[in-house]
Structures are given as C-alpha cells and as structure tokens.
C-alpha positions, 0 to 999 in steps of 0.5 A, spaced: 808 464 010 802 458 012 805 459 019 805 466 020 798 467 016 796 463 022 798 466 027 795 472 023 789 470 022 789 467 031 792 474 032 786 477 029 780 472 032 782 473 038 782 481 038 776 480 035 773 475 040 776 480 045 772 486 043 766 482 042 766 481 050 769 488 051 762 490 048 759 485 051 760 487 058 760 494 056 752 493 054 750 490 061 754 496 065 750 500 062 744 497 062 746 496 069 746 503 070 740 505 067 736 501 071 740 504 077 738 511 074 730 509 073 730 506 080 734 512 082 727 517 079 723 512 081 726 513 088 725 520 088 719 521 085 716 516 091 719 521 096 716 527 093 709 524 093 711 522 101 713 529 102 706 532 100 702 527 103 706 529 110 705 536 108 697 535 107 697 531 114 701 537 117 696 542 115 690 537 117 694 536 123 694 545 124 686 545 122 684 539 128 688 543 133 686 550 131 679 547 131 680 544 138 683 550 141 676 553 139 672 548 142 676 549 148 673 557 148 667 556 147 667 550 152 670 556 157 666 562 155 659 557 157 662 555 163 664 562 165 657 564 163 654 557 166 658 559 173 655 567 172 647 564 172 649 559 178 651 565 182 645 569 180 641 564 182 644 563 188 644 570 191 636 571 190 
C-alpha cells in the first residue's frame, strides 16, 4: 500500500512539475510574441511616419520645380525683350 501511494504521489509530482513548465514555457512564447507584435506597430507606425515625410518632400520637390520653370520664363521673356531693344537700337 506504502509503495503504490509512492508511486502515486511521484506520479502526481511529476505531472505537477510538468504542467509547471509547460506554463512556464508558454508565458515566455507568448511574452515573445507580444514583444513581436509591439516591435510589429512600432514598425509600421515608423514607416507611416517615413511615407509622410516623403510625401511632404514630394510635394516640396513639385513646388521648387514649378518655381524654377517659372524663373526660366521670366528669364526667356527678358531676354527676348532685352534682344527686341538691342535690335531697335541697332537699327536707329
């Protein structure tokens, strides 16, 4: 009777100790994965914040470019005009 309420008793100690580590490991996969799923949003917020940086370098980009085809016009325009006087001059 002393033997197999031993063997009970180590039977039960061992499951217990099992389950214990089976907790155990579970806790740290899923601290594991909740680290994964924070670095996961950090990422992403980080590459919203990326795509809106490039998207207001972009519209910075179209706003120099129409402002320098604008400057070329002008510059054009003058030069035409600055050509138009040289040749009146030139014929008086």
């Amino acid at each position: 009777m002393k033997k197999t309420a031993l063997r009970a008793s180590g039977l039960v100690l061992l499951l217990a100790m099992a389950a214990g580590c089976a907790t155990t490991g579970l806790d740290e996969v899923k601290a594991t994965a909740d680290r994964a799923a924070a670095d996961a949003a950090a990422a992403v917020s980080a590459a919203e914040a990326a795509r809106a940086a490039a998207d207001r370098a972009g519209q910075a980009a179209a706003a120099a470019q129409s402002a320098a085809a604008e400057a070329q016009a002008c510059c054009e325009a003058n030069s035409e005009s600055m050509e138009r006087m040289f040749q009146k001059s030139m014929s008086k």
